[in-house]
N, C-alpha and C positions, 0 to 999 in steps of 0.2 A: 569470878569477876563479874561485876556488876553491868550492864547495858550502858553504853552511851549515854549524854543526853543528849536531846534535841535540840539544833540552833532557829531559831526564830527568824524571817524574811520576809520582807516585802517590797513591792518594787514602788518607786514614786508614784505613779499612779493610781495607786489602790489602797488602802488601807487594812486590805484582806492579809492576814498572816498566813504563812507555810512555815510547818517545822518541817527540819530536814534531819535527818538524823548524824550524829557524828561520829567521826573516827580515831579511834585511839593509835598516834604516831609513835612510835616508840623510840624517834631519836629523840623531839622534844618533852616526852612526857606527858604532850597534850592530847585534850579532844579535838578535833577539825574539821572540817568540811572543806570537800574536796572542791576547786572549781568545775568541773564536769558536774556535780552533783548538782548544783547551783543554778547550771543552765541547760538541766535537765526540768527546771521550771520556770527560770527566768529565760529565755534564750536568748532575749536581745541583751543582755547582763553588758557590762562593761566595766563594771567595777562592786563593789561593795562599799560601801560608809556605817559607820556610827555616828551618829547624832554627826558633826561637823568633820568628823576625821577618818579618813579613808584607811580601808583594813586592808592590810600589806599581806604579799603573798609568801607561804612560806618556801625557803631556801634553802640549799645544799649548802657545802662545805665555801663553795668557791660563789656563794650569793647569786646563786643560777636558780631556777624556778624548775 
């Protein structure tokens, strides 16, 4: 099995990039990054965006965090 890749971050204020590395979830198949991970560098974090649209957290069965 091949490593992760790294997701890309920055906070509004900076321009500076942080990779963080991801996690392979095995309900959905995907790579992810965990939020503890997240504000293990952002710590004031409150949320995550892409260009205009805010990235949702991932869910349980019953849409619980």
């Amino acid at each position: 099995m091949s490593a992760s890749p790294p997701q890309a971050f920055r906070s509004r204020s900076s321009s500076k990039l942080i990779s963080i590395p991801t996690r392979h979830d095995t309900r959905s198949g995907k790579n992810v990054v965990r939020w503890k991970d997240i504000l293990q560098f952002f710590e004031d974090a409150q949320g995550v965006m892409n260009g205009g649209l805010a990235v949702l957290f991932l869910t349980d069965d019953d849409l619980e965090e």
